[in-house]
N, C-alpha and C positions, 0 to 999 in steps of 0.2 A: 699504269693500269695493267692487270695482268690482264695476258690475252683469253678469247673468249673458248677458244678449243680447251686449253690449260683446266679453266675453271669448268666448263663441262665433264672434262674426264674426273676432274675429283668428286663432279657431284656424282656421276655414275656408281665411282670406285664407293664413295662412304654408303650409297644407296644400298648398293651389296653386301658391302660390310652389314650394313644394319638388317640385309635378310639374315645372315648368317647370324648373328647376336640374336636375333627373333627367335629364329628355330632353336637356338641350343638352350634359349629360356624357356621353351614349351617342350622340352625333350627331359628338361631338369625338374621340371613342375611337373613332370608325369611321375619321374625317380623318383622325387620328395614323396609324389605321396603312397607309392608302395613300401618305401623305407619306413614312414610313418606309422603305414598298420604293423608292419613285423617290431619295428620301434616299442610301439604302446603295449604286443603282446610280449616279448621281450622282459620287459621293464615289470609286469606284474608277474611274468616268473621267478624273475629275480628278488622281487619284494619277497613273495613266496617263500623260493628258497632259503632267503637269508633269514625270513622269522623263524620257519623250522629250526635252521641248525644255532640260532639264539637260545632259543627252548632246549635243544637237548644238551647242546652246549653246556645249559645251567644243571642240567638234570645230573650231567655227567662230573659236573665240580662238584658237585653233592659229594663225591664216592672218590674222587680222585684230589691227589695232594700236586706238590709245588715241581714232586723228581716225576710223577707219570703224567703229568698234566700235557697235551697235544702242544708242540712246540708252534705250530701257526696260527695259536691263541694267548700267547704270553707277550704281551708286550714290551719291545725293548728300545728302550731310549737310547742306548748307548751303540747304537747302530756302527758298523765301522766299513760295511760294505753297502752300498746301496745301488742298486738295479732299476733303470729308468725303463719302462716301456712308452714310447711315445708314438701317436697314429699322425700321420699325413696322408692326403691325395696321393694318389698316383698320379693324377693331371693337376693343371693351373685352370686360370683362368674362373678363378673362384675369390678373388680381391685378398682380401688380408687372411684366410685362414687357415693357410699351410705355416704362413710367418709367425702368427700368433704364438701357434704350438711351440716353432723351433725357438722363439724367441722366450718361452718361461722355460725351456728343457734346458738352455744356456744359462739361467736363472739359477735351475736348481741345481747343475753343474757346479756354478759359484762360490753359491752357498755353501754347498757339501762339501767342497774340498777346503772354503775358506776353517770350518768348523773340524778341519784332521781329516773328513770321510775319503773314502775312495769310491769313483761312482761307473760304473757299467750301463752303457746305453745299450737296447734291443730293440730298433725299430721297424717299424710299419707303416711302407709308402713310400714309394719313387722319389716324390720332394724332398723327405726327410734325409731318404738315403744317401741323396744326389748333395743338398746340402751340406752335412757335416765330412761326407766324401771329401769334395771340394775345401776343407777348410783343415783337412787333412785329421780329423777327429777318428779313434779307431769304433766301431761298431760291432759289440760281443757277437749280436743277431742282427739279422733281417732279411724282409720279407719284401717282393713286391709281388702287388697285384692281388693280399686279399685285402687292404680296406676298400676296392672297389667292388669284388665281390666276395665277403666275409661267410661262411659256412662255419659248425660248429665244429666239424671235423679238423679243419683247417685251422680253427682257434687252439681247439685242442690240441694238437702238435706243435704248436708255438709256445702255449701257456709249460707245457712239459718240462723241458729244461729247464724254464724258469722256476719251477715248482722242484725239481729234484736239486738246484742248485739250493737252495732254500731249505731243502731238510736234509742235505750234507752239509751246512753248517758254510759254503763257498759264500752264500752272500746272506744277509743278516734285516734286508729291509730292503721289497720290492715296491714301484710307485708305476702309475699310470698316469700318462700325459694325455688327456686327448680334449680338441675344441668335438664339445657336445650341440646337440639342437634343443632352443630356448625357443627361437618363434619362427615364424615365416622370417623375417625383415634382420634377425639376429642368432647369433651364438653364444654358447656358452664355456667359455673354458675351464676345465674341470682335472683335479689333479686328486689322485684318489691312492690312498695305500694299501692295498693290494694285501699284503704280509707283511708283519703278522696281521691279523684280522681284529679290528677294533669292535669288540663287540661288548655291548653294556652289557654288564650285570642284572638281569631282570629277575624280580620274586617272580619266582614259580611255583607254583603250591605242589605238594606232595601227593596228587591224587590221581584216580587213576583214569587215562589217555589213550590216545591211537601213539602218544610219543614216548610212552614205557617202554624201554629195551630191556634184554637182560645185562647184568653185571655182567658177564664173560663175552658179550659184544660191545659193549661202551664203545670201546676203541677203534673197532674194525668201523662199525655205523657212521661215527663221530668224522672217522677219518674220508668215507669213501665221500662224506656230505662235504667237506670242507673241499674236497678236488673238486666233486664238483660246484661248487660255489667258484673256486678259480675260478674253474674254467668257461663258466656260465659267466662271470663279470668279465672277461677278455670280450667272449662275443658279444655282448650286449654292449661294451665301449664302443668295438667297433660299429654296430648298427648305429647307435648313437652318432659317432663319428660321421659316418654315412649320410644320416639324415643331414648334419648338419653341412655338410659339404655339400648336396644337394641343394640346400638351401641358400646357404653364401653362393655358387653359382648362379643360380637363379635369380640374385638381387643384380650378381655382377652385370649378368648379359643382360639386365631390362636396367641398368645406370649405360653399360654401351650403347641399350640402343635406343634410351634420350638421348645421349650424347650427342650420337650419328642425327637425329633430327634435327636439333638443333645447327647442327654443322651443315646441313645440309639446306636449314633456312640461311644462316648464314650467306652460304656458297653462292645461293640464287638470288639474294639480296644484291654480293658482290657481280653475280654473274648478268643482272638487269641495270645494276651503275656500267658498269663496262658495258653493257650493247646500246644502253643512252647514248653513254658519249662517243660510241664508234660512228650512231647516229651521226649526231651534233656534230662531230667532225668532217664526216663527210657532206651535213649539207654546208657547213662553211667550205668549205673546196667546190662545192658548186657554184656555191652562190658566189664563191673568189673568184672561180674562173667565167661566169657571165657577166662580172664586174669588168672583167681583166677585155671582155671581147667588146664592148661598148666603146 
């Protein structure tokens, strides 16, 4: 039977543990949900955005052929460079969803190279970094410390390189790795091609808009929409990301700190068997030794 000091200190030790897994669940459920609103406003600028330059997009294939046509709107199958951008935490302690990521980024790794390609990884996140570090993987880019705090400034000078490498011709097909936020309780892991830009064909009628340019800006307009479209979906994964890092935290430290309850009824169940029987034992020792005097 373990002794009763032994089992007292562990009930203390889990008890604390389980303050510490409390607080970081009420410190993450505060995160979620400012990540949330920027999340939600985010997300309909980007819808936004992307209808817009669908629309002039179409307006602009009206007038333009196959040689002037915007290179980060043609799509190419025949890919032979590809560029991973993938996000992770900066910290743990968020259960599965730094591994998720790393584990379809090695996926798409695979694949690519199984199919001829060559694949360039750029990541975002201490985890990520530290992982493929350790597995001796080389890393074109990386960042740490903005998918903890993500600014659009800070996206935009990431998205850059990867965007000039893209229209000199160095790599041929950029992708986004990131686990997204789906609900409170879950995530979503989301793999997104970035470049060229998959954009449907939509009739547009010929009439006249706030989205009429002239023929001698087509290109300039077309162009400066398409950056920022980059660079607007860089920072909206990372928000994305954010939230749902936020949220995988948040389930982890409140599954901790059942956990710790439970271990801690455990402990005092164990820790009331043992002072029973420390009982029990010592009144046999009494009762042996007034036997013993008789």
């Amino acid at each position: 039977m373990a002794n009763l000091k032994d089992i007292s200190r562990q009930i203390k030790s889990v008890k604390n543990t389980k303050k510490t897994t409390k607080a970081m669940k009420l410190v993450s459920s505060a995160k979620l949900k400012k990540a949330q609103k920027l999340s939600t406003q985010s997300k309909s600028y980007a819808l936004n955005i992307a209808d817009v330059m669908i629309k002039i997009a179409t307006k602009v294939s009206m007038v333009q052929n196959d040689e002037n046509q915007n290179k980060a709107l043609v799509p190419n199958d025949n890919a032979k460079i590809i560029d991973i951008i993938f996000i992770t935490a900066d910290k743990g302690l968020c259960g599965g969803f730094n591994i998720t990521t790393i584990k379809k980024v090695r996926e798409l790794i695979t694949t690519y190279k199984k199919s001829g390609r060559d694949v360039r990884l750029r990541a975002i996140g201490r985890k990520g970094v530290d992982f493929f570090k350790f597995a001796g993987v080389e890393l074109l880019q990386k960042e740490v410390g903005l998918s903890a705090n993500p600014t659009y400034e800070k996206a935009t000078k990431f998205i850059k390189n990867v965007f000039d490498d893209f229209e000199n011709g160095i790599c041929d097909k950029v992708v986004i790795v990131h686990n997204g936020f789906l609900n409170m309780l879950s995530q979503e892991l989301k793999v997104t091609e970035l470049l060229p830009i998959n954009i449907e064909k939509t009739k547009v009628e010929n009439t006249e808009s706030m989205l009429d340019i002239e023929p001698d800006d087509d290109k300039e307009v077309l162009g400066e929409l398409i950056q920022k479209y980059i660079e607007f979906s860089l920072y909206y994964s990372l928000i994305d990301s954010l939230s749902a890092e936020h949220g995988a935290r948040m389930q982890a430290m409140e599954n901790a700190t059942n956990n710790a309850n439970d271990k801690v009824n455990d402990l005092t169940v164990e820790f009331n068997k043992a002072r029973q029987a420390a009982i029990t034992t010592e009144l046999i020792e009494i009762i042996s030794g007034v036997e013993a005097q008789k």
